[in-house]
ZAMARGU-4260 file (C-alpha; in steps of 0.2 Angstrom, whole numbers, plus 5000, padded with zeros to 4 digits):
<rodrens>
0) 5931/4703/4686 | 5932/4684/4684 | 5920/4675/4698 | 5930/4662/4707 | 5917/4643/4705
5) 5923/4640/4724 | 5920/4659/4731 | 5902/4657/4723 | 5898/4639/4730 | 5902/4645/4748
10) 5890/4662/4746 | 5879/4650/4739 | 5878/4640/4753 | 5880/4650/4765 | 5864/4661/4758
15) 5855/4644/4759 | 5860/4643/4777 | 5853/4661/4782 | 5836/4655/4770 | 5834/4639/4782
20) 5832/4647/4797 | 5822/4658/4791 | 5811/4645/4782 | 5799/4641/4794 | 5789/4658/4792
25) 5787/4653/4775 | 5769/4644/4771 | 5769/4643/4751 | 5769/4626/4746 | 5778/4615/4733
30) 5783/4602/4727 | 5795/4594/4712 | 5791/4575/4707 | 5796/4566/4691 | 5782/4563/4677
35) 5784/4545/4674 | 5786/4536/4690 | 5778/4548/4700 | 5791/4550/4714 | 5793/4565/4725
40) 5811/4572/4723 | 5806/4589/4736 | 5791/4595/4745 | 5787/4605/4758 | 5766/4607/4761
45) 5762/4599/4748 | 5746/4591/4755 | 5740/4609/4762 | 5724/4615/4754 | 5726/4630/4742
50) 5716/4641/4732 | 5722/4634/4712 | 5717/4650/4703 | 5718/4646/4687 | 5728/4629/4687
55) 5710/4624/4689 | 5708/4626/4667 | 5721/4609/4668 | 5707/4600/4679 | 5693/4608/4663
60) 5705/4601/4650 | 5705/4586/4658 | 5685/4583/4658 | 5685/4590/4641 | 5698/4578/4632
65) 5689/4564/4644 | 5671/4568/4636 | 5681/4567/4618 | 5688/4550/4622 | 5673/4544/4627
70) 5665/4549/4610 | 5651/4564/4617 | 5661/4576/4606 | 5675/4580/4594 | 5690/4593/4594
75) 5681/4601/4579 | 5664/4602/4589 | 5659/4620/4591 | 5653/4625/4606 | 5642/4642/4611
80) 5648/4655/4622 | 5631/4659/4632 | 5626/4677/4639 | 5631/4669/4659 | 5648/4666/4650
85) 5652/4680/4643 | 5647/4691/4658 | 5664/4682/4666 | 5677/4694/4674 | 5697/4699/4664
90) 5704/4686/4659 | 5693/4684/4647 | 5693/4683/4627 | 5677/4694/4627 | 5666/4684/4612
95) 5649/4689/4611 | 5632/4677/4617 | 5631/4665/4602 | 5649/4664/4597 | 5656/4648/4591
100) 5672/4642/4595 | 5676/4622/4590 | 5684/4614/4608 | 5699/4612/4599 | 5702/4634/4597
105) 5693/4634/4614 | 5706/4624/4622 | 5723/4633/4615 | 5714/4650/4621 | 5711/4641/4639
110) 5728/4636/4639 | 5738/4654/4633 | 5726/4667/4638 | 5717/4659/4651 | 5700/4665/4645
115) 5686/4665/4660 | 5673/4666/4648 | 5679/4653/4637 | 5682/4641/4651 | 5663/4644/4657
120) 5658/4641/4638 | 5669/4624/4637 | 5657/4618/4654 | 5641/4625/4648 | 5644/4615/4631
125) 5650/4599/4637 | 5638/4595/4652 | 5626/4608/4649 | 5630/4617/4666 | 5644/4626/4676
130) 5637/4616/4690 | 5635/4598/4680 | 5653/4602/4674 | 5659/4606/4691 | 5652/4588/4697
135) 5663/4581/4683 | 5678/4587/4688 | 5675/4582/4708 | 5672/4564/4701 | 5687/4566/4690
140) 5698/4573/4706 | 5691/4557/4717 | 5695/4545/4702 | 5714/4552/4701 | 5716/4552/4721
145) 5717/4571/4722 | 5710/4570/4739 | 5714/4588/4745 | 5703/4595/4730 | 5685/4602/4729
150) 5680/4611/4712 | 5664/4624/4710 | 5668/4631/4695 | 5681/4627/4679 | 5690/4642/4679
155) 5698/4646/4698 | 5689/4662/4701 | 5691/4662/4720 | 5677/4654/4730 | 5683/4647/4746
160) 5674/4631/4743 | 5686/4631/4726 | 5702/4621/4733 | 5715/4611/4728 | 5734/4605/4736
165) 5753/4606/4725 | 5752/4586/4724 | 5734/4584/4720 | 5739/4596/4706 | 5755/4585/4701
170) 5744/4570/4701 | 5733/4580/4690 | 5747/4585/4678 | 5753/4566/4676 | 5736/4561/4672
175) 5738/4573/4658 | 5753/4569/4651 | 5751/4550/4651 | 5730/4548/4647 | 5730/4562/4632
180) 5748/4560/4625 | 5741/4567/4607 | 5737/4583/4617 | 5754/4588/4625 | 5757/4601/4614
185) 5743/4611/4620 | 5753/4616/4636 | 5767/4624/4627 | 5761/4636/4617 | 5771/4653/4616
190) 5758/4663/4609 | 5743/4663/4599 | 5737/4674/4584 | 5718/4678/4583 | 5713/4691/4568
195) 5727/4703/4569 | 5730/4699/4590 | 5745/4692/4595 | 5742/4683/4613 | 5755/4677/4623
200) 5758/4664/4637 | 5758/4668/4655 | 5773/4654/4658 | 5790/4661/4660 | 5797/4644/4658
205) 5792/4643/4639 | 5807/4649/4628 | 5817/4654/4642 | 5820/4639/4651 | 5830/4625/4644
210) 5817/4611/4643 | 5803/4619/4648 | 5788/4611/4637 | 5770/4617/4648 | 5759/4618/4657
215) 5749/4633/4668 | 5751/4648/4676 | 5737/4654/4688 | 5736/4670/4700 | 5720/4677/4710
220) 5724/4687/4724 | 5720/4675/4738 | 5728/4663/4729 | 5746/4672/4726 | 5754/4668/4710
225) 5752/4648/4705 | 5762/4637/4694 | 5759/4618/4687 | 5776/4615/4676 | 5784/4605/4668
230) 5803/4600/4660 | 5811/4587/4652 | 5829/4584/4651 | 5840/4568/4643 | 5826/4559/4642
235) 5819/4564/4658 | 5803/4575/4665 | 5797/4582/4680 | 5783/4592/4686 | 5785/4608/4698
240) 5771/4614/4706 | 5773/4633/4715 | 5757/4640/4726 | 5758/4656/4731 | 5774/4666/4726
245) 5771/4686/4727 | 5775/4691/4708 | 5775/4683/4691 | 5794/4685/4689 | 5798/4676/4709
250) 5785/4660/4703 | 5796/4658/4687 | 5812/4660/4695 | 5807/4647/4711 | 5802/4634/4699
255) 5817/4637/4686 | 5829/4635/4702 | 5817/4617/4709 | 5820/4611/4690 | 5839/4613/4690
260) 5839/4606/4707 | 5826/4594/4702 | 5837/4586/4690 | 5852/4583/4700 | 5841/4570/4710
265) 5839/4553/4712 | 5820/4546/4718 | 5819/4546/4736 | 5805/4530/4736 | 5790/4542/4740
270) 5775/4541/4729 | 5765/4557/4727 | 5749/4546/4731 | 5760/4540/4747 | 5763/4559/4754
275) 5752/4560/4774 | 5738/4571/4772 | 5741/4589/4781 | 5731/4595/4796 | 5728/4609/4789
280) 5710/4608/4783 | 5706/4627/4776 | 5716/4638/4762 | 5726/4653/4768 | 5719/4668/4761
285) 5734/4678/4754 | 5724/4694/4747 | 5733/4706/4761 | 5751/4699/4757 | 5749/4700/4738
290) 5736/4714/4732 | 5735/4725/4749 | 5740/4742/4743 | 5741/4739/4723 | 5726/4745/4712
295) 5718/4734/4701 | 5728/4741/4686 | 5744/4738/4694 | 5737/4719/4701 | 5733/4714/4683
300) 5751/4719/4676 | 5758/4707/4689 | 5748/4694/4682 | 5752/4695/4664 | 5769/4703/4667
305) 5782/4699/4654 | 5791/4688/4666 | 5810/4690/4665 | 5824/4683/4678 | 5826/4693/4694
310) 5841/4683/4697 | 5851/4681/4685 | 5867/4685/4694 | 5869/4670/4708 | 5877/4680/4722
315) 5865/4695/4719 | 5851/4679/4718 | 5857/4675/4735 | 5853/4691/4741 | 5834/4693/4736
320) 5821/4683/4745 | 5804/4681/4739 | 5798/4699/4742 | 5815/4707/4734 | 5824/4709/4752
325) 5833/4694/4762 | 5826/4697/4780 | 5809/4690/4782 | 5806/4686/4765 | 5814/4668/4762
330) 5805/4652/4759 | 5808/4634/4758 | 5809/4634/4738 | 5824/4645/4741 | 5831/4635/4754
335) 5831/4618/4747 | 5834/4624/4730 | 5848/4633/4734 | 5856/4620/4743 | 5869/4618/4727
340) 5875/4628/4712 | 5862/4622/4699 | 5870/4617/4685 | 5860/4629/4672 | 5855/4647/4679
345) 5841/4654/4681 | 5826/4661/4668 | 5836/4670/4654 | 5833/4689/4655 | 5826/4689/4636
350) 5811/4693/4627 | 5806/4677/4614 | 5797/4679/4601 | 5785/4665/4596 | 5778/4657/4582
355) 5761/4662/4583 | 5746/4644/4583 | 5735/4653/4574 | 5715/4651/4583 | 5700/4655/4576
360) 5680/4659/4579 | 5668/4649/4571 | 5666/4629/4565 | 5677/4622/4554 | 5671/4622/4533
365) 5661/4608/4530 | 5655/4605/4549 | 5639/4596/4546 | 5638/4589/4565 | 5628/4596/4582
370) 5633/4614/4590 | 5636/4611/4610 | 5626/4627/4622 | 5621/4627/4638 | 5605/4617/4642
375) 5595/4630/4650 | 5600/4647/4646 | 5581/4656/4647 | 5590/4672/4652 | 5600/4675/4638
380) 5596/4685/4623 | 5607/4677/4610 | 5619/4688/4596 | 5618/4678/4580 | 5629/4663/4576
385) 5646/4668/4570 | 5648/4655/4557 | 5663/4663/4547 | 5680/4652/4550 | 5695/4665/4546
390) 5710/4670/4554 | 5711/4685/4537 | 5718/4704/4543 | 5700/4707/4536 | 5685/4696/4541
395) 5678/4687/4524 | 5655/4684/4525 | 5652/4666/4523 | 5640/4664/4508 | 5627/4670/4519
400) 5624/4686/4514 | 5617/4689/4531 | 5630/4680/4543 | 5641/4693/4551 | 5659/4695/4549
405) 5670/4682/4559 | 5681/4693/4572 | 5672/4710/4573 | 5652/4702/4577 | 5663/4689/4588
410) 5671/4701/4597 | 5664/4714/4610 | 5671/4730/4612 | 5671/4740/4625 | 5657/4754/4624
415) 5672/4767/4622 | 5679/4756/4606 | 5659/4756/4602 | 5656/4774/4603 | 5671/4779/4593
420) 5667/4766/4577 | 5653/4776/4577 | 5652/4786/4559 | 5653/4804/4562 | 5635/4813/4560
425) 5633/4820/4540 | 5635/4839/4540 | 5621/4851/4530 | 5631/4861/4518 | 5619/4875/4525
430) 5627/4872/4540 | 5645/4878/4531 | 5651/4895/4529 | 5653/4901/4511 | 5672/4901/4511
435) 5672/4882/4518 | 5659/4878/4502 | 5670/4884/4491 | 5684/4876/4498 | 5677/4858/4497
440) 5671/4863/4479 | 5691/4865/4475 | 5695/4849/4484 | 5682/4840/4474 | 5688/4849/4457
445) 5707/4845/4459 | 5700/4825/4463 | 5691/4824/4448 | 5706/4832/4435 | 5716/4821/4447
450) 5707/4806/4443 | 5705/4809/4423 | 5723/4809/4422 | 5724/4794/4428 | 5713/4786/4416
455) 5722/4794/4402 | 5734/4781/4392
</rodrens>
């Protein structure tokens, strides 16, 4: 059956009604802007502090391509993952201490799989400490005029003294896209291929949505599932940022429908610097409302769930609110976004399939200039350099006979990996029965005529 455009407009707005009122209930923030002039199209809480998760790694990316510009390392410099890195928490890439990785690998990693470890590793390497790095990016958040954000760490693990705000995050994101324009393409990257791994992207946006070109997903319980995003269309972009929706799929969908919405607006004169700070002076810890009653298991499937359109019908859309059911579940996103038809629907229900960036362990061939560690690392009991830069099904030595191979020494597996690449324990053939002696002595009989045959011309 044909849907009528008219009949569909008034559901529509009729849903949007019913969201409204119940709106106020809702606490997760947003807010849509556009790139270049930095105008605020929407917003609602966008001053409020937030826990950022791991939007922080765009506030890492931004010291790191600072300290290149300002000449105190390359994109080709390799920097060492240290034991205090590697002991990070999922997400993580899992590289052994002494691992090299150049800052350029480090940086696509950051930006796809979100590695813990590696964001520690790109801190420790650049300023010498978490701690040191962790100053940098607070002086860098004071310098942008993000004054709703304090940073203890570069990859959002959850600390309630680790904060940020949906317009410090926007300012962040512009400051991105107009100081390291040679670096945009980190932030849309579909997936990754590392040895014979394929990694893909967190964002839902990336393939699905028309436009969609970056930038970083991030979800920790308290936090709730974040978004910094941006899209272009005719010649125009704009940055979304979403704190706080309660699955991947919802966080995709909200900031696909602000976009639509988004692009059918002119500027309304407000500056993101301009916005009134919130009286609201403490993050809303959203653990109970997001996590309560899921196992971890189930908790880090949400996160990397393969995010797909939950509404790609618009009157079914209308009649799902941010926890699947209308009543109670509604939030301002929904409301203002649904205010009109957009004019291209949501997230297409479709897997993608990338070309893999290919990233690799290692300095580049050739790389005559320092290595970056961690200043003071007493506690660690370093692995061995991985010096062998290969992306090969099979790991190739360098021309050190001693150097390991690239991905398997770089690489830690899990002590259930490890105990089954052990090689089984050699058997006594006075351990074997008679019948099984003579059975090998056949096997080993029919290989040999097997093998002369072969050889025969």
């Amino acid at each position: 059956m044909k849907s009528c455009p008219r009949l569909v407009a008034r559901v529509w707005l009729a849903a949007a009604a019913f969201l409204f009122a119940g709106a106020a209930s809702a606490t997760e923030p947003y807010l849509v802007a556009d790139a270049e002039t930095g105008d605020v199209l929407m917003q609602s809480d966008a001053t409020e502090p937030w826990f950022p998760a791991s939007t922080t790694k765009l506030m890492t990316t931004y010291v790191a391509l600072s300290a290149v510009r300002d000449g105190r390392l390359t994109m080709d410099t390799p920097l060492t993952m240290s034991l205090r890195a590697a002991r990070n928490p999922p997400t993580k890439m899992g590289f052994r201490p002494g691992t090299l990785v150049t800052l350029d690998n480090a940086l696509k990693m950051l930006m796809v799989k979100s590695p813990n470890d590696v964001a520690v590793m790109i801190a420790e390497s650049i300023s010498g400490s978490v701690e040191t790095f962790a100053d940098e990016m607070n002086a860098a958040a004071a310098k942008l005029g993000m004054h709703e954000s304090h940073f203890v760490n570069p990859n959002g693990l959850h600390s309630p003294d680790h904060y940020s705000s949906a317009r410090d995050m926007a300012i962040l994101a512009r400051a991105l896209l107009k100081e390291f324009p040679d670096h945009v393409d980190l932030y849309d990257i579909g997936a990754l291929q590392f040895g014979r791994q394929i990694i893909r992207n967190h964002n839902g946006l990336i393939g699905r949505y028309p436009g969609a070109d970056g930038m970083k997903t991030g979800f920790t319980c308290p936090a709730g599932f974040n978004v910094v995003a941006t899209a272009q269309r005719e010649g125009r972009r704009l940055i979304v940022v979403i704190f706080g929706s309660s699955s991947a799929r919802q966080r995709t969908d909200e900031a696909a429908m602000l976009f639509d919405h988004g692009f059918t607006m002119a500027a309304a004169g407000t500056k993101l610097e301009a916005l009134p700070a919130s009286s609201v002076t403490s993050p809303p810890d959203m653990r109970d409302e997001i996590c309560r009653g899921r196992g971890r298991g189930t908790t880090l499937a949400m996160q990397e769930d393969f995010v797909s359109s939950a509404m790609a019908d618009a009157p079914n859309a209308l009649a799902l609110g941010r926890s699947g059911a209308m009543m109670g579940g509604a939030a301002p996103i929904m409301a203002v976004a649904m205010a009109a038809p957009p004019p291209v629907g949501p997230v297409a229900n479709i897997r993608v399939t990338f070309d893999p960036i290919p990233v690799f362990v290692g300095p580049k061939p050739g790389w005559t200039g320092p290595v970056l560690a961690a200043k003071d690392d007493t506690d660690e009991k370093e692995g061995p350099h991985v010096t062998a830069y290969t992306a090969d099904k099979e790991a190739k030595p360098t021309d050190n006979a001693e150097a390991p191979l690239a991905l398997k020494s770089a690489v830690k597996p899990p002590a259930l990996l490890r105990r089954a690449a052990r090689p089984p324990a050699r058997v006594s053939r006075l351990e074997l029965t008679p019948e099984a002696r003579a059975r090998m002595a056949a096997a080993a009989q029919r290989e040999r005529g097997v093998a002369r045959k072969t050889r025969q011309p």
